[in-house]
N, C-alpha and C positions, 0 to 999 in steps of 0.2 A: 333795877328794882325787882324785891321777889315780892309773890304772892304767895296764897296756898297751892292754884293750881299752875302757878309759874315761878322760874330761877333763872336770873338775871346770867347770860351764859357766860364762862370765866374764857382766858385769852386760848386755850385747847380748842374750846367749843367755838368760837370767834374765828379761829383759822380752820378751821372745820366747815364750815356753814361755809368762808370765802370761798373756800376748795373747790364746794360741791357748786354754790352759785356759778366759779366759774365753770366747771364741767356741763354745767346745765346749760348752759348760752353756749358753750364750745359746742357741743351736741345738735341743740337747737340751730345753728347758724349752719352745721353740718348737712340738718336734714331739708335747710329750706335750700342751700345751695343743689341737693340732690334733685328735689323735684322740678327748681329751675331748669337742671339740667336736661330730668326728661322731657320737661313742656319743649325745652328747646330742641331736642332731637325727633319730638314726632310734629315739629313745625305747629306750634300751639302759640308761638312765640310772637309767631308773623303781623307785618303791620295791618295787611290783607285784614287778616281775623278782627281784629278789636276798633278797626277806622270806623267800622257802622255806629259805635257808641259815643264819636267824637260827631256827629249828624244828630239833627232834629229829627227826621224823621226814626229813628228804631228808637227814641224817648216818647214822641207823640203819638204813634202810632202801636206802639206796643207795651211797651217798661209804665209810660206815667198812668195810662190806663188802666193795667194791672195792679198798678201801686193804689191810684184810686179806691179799688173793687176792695182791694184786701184790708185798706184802710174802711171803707164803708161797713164791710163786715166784720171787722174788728171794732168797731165804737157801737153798732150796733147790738153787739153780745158783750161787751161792756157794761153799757148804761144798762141793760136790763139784766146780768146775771149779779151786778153787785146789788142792789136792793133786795133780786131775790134769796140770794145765798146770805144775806143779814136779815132777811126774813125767816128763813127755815134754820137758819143756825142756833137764831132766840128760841124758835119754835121747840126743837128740840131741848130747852134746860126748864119747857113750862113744868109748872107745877099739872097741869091737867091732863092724866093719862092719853085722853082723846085730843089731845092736841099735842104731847110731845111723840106717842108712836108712829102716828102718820108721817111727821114729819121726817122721821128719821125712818120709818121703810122708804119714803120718796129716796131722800139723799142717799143711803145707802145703794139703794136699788141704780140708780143715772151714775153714780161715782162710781161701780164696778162695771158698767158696758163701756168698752171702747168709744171714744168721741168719733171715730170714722165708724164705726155702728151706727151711731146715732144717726151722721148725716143720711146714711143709707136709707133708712127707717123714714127719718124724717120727708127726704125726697120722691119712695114711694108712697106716701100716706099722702102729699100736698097732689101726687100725678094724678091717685086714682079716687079719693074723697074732696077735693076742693077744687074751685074753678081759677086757682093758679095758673097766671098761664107759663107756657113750657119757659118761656125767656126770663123769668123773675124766677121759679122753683128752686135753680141753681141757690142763688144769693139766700132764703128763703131756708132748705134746708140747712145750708151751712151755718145761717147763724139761730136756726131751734137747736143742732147738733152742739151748738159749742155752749150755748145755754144752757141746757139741762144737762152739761158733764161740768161745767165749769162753779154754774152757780151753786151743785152739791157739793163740791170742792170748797171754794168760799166759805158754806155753812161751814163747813168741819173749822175753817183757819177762823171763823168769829168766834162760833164756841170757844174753841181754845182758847184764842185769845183773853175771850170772858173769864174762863174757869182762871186764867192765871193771875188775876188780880188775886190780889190779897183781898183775905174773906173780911178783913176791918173796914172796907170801902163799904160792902154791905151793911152789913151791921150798925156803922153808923149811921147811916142812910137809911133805915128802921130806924133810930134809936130820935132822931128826928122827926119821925113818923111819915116818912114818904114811902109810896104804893111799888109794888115792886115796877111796874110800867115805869116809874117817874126814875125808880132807883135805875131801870137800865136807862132808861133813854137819858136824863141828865149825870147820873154819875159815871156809870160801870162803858157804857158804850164809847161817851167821846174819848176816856183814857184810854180805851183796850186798842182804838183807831193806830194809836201811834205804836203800838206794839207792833200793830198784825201790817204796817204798811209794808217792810219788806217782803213777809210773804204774798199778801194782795198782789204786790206789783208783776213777781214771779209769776202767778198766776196769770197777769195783763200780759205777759210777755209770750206766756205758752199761749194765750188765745190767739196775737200777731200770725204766730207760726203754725200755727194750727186749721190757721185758713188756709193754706197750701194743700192741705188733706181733701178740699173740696175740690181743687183744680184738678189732681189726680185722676177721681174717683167719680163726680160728678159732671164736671163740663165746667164748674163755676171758675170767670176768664179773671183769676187773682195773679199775684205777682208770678208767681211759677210756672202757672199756664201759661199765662203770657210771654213768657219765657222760652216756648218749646215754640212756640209759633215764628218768635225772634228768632231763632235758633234754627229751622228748617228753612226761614227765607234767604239768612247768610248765611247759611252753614257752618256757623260759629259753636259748637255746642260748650266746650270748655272753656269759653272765655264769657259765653253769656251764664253759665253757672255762676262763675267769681264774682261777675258786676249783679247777679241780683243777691249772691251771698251777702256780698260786700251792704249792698241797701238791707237785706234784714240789719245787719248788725247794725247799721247808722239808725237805723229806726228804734232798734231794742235798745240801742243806748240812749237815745233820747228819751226814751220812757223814762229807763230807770236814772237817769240822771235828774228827773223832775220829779222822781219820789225821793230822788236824796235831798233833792231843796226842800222840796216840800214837808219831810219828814224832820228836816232841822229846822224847818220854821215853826213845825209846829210843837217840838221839845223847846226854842227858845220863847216859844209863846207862854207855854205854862209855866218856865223858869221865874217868866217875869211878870205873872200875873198878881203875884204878891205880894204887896207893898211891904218893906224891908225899912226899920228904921235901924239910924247910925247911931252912933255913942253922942254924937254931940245932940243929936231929938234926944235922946233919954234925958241927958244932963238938962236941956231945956223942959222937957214935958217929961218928968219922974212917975207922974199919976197917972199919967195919959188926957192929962185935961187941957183943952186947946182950945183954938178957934172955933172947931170943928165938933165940939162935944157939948152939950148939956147939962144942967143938973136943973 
């Protein structure tokens, strides 16, 4: 099938793309056999190494705990960076000078400082202004840090999203006489949600990972710190890397897999929110007068 911006490839192009496919997996299978081979030469291999992750104790005691912390401050900077970044996103399209600049030096101003700035800032302002104690600070700056870089991010992907409706959504939405308030909140916003989920999600995914920037830099005991701790008690360092590499990605894909249901639940929802009549309702009800109608 062609399009404008695509052409259905003819049988050249067909043994072309095989070629390369196979070179690409020839390559690929090339370069995992090589790194095999070095884990295997600097004894990275051994059973020694990786038996502590087939025990409860280096899950209970280190990994699920970690996983814990980092999942706590990841839902925590969650639920309060998405209301707030649909908050300053709208803020920004107001009609009222004094409410759309503010909101848009905020966002601008937290979207351009580093999120591991932020935690920094954050953690010295809770040490020496607030009665934080030292054991909460950790958890505390990381998730003001991921908040104020995340949810000016946010705004920008709701904006967007808004601006890309079609201006006829509007308009008719006036032309009915509803308040711009009603226009976003019932029209413009629940459509613009199933647009921006991919990006939203993207964004839930860096905040996952971005908790790691606290364990670094902070003290705060998330999956990766946790990690170094595992890793010093068995002296395991490159195989405790893999298994907690290995748990991001089981965790990043479970997000994003619950935005793909949930993003096709909610395109088959609006598909089918519209009563559709067939030939044979017309041929019965030509007027449209029924059980159902009046005169």
């Amino acid at each position: 099938m062609s399009s404008v911006l695509y052409d259905a490839p003819g049988p050249k192009a067909k043994r072309r793309n095989l070629l390369l496919s196979v070179v690409f997996f020839a390559v690929l299978a090339l370069a995992l056999w090589w790194v095999w081979q070095v884990m295997d030469d600097k004894g990275q291999l051994e059973w020694a190494l990786w038996e502590p992750f087939t025990t409860s104790e280096a899950w209970t005691t280190y990994l699920l705990p970690g996983l814990a912390d980092t999942l706590k401050a990841a839902a925590l900077a969650m639920v309060i960076a998405l209301p707030l970044g649909a908050f300053f996103g709208i803020a920004r399209m107001s009609d009222h000078r004094w409410v759309r600049i503010p909101a848009g030096a905020v966002v601008e101003f937290f979207r351009a400082i580093p999120v591991l700035l932020l935690m920094l800032f954050a953690n010295e302002f809770y040490a020496r202004s607030t009665d934080v104690s030292s054991a909460d600070r950790p958890l505390y700056a990381v998730v003001t840090g991921l908040v104020l870089y995340n949810a000016s991010v946010l705004a920008e992907v709701v904006r967007a999203g808004i601006l890309a409706l079609p201006k006829g959504q509007t308009e008719a939405a006036h032309a009915i006489g509803l308040r711009k308030g009603q226009t976003m909140t019932s029209i413009l916003l629940p459509q613009a949600v199933t647009a921006m989920l991919p990006a939203i999600v993207s964004q839930l995914v860096v905040i996952v990972k971005d908790t790691a920037l606290g364990g670094v830099m902070i003290g705060f005991t998330e999956l990766l710190n946790s990690r170094g701790t595992l890793a010093a008690f068995y002296a395991n360092v490159i195989p405790s890397f893999i298994v907690v590499a290995a748990i991001y990605i089981i965790l990043n894909f479970i997000l994003t897999s619950f935005a793909s249901w949930l993003e096709g639940r909610l395109r088959r929802s609006k598909r089918s929110s519209g009563a559709v009549l067939s030939a044979e309702d017309e041929e019965v009800n030509p007027a449209g007068t029924g059980a159902g109608s009046s005169i």
